[in-house]
N, CA, C and O of each residue as an XYZ file, in Angstrom:
496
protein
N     149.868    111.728      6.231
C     149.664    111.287      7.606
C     148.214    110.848      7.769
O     147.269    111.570      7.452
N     148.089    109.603      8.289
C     146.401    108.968      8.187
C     145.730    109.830      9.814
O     146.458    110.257     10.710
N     144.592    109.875      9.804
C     144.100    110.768     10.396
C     143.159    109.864     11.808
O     142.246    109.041     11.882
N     143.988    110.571     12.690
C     143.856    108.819     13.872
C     142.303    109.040     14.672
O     142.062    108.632     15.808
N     141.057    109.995     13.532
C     139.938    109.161     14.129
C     139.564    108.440     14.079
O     140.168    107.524     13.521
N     138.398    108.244     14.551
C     137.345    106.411     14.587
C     137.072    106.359     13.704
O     136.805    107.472     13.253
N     136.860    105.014     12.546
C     136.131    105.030     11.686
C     134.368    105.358     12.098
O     133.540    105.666     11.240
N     134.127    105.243     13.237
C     132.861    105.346     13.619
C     132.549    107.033     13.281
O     131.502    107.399     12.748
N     133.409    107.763     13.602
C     133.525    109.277     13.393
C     133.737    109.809     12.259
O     133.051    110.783     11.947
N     134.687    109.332     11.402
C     134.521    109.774     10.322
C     133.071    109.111      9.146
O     132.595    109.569      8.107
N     132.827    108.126      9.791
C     131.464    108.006      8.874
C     130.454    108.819      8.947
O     129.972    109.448      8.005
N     129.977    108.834     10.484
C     129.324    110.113     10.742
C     129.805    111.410     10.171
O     129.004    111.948      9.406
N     131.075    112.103     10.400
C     131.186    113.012      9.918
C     130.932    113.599      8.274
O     130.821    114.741      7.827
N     130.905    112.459      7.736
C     130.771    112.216      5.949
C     128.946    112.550      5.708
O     128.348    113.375      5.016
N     128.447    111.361      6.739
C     126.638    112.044      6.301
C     126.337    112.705      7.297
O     125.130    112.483      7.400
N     126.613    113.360      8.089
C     126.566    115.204      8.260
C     126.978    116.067      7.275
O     126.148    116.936      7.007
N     128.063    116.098      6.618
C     128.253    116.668      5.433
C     127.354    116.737      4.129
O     126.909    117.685      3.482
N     127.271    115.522      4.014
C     126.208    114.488      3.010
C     125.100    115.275      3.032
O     124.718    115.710      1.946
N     124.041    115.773      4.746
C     123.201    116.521      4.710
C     123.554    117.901      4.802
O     122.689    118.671      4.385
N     124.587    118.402      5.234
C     124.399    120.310      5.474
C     124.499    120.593      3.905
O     124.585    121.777      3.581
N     124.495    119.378      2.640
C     124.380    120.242      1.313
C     123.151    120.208      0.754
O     122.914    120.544     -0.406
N     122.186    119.729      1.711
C     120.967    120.110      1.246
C     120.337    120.794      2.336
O     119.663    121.790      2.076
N     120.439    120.465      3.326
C     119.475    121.779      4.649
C     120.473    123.220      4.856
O     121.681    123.356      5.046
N     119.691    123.893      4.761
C     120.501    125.388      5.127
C     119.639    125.641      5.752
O     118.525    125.147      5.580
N     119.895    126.394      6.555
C     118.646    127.134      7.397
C     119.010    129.138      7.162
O     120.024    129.788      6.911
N     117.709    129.446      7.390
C     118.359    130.731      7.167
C     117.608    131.619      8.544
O     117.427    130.998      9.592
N     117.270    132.848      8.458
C     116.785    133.813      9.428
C     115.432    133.263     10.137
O     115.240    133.036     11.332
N     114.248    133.072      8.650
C     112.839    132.669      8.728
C     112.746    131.309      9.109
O     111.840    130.856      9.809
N     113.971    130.472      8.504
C     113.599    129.168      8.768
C     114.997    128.332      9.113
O     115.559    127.588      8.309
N     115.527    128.650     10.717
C     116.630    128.256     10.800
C     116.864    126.889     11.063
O     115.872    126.241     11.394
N     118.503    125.998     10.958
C     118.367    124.986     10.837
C     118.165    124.622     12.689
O     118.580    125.359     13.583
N     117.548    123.523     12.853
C     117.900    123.197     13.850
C     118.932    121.776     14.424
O     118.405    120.765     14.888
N     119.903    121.880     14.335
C     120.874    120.775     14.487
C     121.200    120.310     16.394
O     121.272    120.860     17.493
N     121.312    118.858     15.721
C     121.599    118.116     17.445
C     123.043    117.181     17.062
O     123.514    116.561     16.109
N     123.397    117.548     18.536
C     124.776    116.927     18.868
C     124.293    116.039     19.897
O     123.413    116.265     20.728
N     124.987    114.997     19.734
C     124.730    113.329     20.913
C     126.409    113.376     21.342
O     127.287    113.238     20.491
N     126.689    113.588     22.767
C     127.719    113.088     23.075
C     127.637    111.559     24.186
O     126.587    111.136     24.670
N     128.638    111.108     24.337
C     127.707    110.208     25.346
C     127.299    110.734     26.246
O     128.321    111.183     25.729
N     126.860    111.218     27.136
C     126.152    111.225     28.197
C     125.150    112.746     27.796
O     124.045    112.888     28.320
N     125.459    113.316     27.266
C     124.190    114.496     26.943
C     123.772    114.692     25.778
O     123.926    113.935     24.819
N     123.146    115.857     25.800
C     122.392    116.046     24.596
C     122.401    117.478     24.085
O     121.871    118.269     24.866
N     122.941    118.066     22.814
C     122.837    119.562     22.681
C     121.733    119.855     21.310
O     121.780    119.060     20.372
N     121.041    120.687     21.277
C     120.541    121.216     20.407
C     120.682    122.786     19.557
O     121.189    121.926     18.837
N     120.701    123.160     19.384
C     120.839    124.825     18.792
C     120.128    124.887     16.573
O     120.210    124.269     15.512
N     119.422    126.309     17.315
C     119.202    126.763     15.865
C     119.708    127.804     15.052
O     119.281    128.928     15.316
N     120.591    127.682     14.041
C     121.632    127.800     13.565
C     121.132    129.110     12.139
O     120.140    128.712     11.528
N     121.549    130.154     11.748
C     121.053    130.423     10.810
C     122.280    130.569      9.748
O     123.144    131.446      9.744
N     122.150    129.655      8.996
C     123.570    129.719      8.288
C     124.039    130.499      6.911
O     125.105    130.470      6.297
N     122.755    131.234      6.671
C     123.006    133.026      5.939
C     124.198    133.978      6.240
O     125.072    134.464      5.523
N     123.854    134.081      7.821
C     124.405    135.102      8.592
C     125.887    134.568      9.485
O     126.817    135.223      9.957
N     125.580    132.970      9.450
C     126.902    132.163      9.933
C     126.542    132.839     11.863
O     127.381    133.043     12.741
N     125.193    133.000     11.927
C     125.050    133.179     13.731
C     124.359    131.611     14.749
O     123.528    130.958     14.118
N     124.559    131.301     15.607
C     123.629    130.598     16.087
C     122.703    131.355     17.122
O     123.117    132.000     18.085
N     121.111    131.131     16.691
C     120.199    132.620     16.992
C     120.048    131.499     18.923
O     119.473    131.929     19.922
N     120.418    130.793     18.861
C     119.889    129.775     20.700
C     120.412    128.406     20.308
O     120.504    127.835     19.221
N     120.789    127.998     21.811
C     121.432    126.665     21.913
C     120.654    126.502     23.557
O     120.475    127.294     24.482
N     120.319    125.025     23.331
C     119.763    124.322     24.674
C     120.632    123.234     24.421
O     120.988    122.914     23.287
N     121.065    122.514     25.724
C     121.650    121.300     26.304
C     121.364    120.420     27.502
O     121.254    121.042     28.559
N     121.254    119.422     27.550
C     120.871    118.610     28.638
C     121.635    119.275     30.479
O     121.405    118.946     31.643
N     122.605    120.343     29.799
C     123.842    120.347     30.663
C     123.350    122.065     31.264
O     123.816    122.515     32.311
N     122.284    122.910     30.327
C     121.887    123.850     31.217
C     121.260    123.316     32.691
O     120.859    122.249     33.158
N     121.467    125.119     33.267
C     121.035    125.183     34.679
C     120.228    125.015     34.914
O     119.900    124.324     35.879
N     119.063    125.903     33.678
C     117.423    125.892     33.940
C     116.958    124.486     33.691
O     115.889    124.008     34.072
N     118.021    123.809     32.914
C     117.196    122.166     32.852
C     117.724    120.797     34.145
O     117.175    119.735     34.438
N     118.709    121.302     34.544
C     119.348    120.419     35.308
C     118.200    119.689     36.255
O     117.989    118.493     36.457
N     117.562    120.842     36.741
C     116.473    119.732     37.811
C     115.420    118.680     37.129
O     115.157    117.640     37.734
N     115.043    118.859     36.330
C     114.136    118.371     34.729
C     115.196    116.962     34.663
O     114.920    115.869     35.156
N     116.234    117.246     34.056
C     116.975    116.172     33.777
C     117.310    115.356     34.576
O     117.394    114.197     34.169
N     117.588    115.611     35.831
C     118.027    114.280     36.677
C     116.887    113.806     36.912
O     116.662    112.597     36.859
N     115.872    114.823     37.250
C     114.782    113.346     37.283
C     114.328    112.594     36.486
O     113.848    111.514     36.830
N     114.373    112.972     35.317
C     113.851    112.307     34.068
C     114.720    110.737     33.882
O     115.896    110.539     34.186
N     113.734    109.719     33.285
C     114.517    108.230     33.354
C     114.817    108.505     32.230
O     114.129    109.020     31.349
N     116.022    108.119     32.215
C     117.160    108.205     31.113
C     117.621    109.228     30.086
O     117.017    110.291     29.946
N     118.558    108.946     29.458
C     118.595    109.803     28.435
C     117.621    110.080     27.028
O     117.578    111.231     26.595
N     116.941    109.127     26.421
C     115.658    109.730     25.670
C     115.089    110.834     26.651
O     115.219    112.049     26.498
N     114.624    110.378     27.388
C     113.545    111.988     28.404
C     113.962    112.774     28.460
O     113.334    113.832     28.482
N     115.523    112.690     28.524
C     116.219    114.012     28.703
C     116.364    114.881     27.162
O     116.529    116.094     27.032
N     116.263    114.013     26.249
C     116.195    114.565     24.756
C     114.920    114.829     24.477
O     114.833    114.958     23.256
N     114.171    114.934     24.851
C     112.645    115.153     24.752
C     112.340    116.237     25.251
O     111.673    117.029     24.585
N     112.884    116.647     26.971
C     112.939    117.693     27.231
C     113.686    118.718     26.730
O     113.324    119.866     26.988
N     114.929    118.478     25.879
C     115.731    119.628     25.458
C     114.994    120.188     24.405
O     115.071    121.363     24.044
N     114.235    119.267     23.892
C     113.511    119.348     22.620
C     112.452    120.497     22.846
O     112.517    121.555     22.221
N     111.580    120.253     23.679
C     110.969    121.481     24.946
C     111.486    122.460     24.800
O     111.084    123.370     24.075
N     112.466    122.456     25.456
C     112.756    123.675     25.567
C     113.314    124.104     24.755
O     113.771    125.134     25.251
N     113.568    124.063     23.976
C     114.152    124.655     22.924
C     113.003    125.438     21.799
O     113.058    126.584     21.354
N     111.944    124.329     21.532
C     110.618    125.175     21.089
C     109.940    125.884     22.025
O     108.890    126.473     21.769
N     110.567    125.871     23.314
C     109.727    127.517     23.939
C     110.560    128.616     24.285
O     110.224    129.604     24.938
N     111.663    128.367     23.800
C     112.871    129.684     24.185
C     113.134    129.936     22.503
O     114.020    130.746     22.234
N     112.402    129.277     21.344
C     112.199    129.806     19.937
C     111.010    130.319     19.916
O     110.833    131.409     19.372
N     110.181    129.763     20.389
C     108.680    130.764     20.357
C     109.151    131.790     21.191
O     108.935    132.680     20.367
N     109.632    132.415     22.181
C     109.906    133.803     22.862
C     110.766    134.547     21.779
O     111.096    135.718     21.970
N     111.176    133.784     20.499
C     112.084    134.911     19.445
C     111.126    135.090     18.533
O     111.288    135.928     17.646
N     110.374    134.593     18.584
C     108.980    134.572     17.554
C     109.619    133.614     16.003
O     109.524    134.050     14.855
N     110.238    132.283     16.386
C     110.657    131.465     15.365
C     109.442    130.382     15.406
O     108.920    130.550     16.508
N     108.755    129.355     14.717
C     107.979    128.885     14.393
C     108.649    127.746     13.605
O     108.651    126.572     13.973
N     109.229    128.229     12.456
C     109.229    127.055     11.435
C     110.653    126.925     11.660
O     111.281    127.805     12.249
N     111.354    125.549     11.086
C     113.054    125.021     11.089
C     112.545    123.928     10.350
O     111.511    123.305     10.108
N     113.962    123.997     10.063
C     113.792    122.278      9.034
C     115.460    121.719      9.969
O     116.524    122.324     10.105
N     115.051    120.447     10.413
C     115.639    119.669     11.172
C     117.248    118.793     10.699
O     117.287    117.905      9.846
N     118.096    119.147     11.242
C     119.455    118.574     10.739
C     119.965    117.083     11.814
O     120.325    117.428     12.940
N     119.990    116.233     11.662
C     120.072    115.011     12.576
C     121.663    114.551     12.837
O     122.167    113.496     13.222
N     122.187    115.794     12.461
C     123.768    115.631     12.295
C     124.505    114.813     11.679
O     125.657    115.245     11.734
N     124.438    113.436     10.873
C     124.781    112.529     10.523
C     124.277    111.169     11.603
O     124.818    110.110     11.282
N     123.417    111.083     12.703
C     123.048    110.635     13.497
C     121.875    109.826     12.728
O     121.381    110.325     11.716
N     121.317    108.245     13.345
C     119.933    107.836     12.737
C     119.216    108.719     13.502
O     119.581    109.249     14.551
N     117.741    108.903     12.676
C     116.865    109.443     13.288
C     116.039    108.316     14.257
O     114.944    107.883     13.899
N     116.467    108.033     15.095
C     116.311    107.336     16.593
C     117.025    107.737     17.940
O     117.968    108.510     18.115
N     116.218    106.901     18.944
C     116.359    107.563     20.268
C     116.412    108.745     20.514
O     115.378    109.368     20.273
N     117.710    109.604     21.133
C     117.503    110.594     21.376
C     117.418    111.654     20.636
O     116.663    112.557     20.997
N     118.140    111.770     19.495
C     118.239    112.635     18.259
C     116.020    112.717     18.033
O     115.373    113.764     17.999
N     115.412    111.222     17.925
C     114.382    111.068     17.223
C     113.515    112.262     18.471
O     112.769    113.202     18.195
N     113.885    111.858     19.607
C     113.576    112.201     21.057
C     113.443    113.866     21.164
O     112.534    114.660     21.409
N     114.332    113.913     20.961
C     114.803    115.811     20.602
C     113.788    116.660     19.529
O     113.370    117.785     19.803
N     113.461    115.951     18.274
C     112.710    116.130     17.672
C     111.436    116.327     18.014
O     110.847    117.398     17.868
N     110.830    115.036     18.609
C     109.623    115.074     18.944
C     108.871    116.157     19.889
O     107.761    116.686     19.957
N     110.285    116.187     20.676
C     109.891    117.523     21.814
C     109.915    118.763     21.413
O     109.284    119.699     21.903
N     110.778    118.788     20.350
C     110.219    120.325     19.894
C     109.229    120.231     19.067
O     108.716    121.339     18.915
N     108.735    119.439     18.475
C     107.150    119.221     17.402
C     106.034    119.637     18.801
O     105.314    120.635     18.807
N     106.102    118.794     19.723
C     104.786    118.907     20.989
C     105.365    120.326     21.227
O     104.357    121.024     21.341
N     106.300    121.011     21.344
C     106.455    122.207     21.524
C     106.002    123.731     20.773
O     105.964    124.933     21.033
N     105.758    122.965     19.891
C     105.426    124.005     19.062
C     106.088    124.267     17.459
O     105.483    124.887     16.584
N     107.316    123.716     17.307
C     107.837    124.024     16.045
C     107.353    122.996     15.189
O     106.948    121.906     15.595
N     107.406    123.406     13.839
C     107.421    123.096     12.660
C     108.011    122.672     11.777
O     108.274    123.622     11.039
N     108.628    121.240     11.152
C     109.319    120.914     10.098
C     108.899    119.667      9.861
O     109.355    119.033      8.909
């Protein structure tokens, strides 16, 4: 039976795969992976030793909702998740991650997300 996703989806899904066989993240240095749906943005850092996710931020929290609507467009809004996400990891005392782009280019908001947690404080 052929499998009635998008080819757009299953390509992506192939180099996401492509990368989770080289990034692992573990306790000290968890991964941090982003999801793009259309209209938002999720982030979470993942420790995939223990198979836990240690925090997840999204364009779609409460504490960000006022942040986000004002912000022009969706990059800002990935910039801010990016934020916050390196300051609700600095309150666990996390520092370093090495970055998973999901099978996504590293542009716009994915690139966006990144950047905001670098000005935030993390490391990769």
């Amino acid at each position: 039976m052929k499998s009635k996703a998008t080819p757009r989806y299953e390509g992506r899904h192939r180099r996401h795969l492509r990368i989770r066989k080289k990034v692992q993240g573990s306790a000290d240095r968890p991964r941090l992976t982003v999801y793009r749906s259309l209209n938002h943005i999720y982030a979470q850092l993942v420790d995939d030793l223990a198979g836990h996710t240690l925090l997840s931020v999204s364009s779609r929290d409460e504490s960000l909702a006022g942040d986000v609507k004002g912000s022009k467009g969706k990059v800002a809004a990935g910039k801010l998740v990016g934020k916050a996400l390196a300051a609700r990891a600095k309150e666990k005392g996390i520092v370093a991650v090495c970055f998973d782009r999901g099978g996504y280019l590293y542009h716009g908001r994915v690139k966006a997300v990144a950047e905001g947690a670098r000005e935030g404080g993390l490391t990769f």
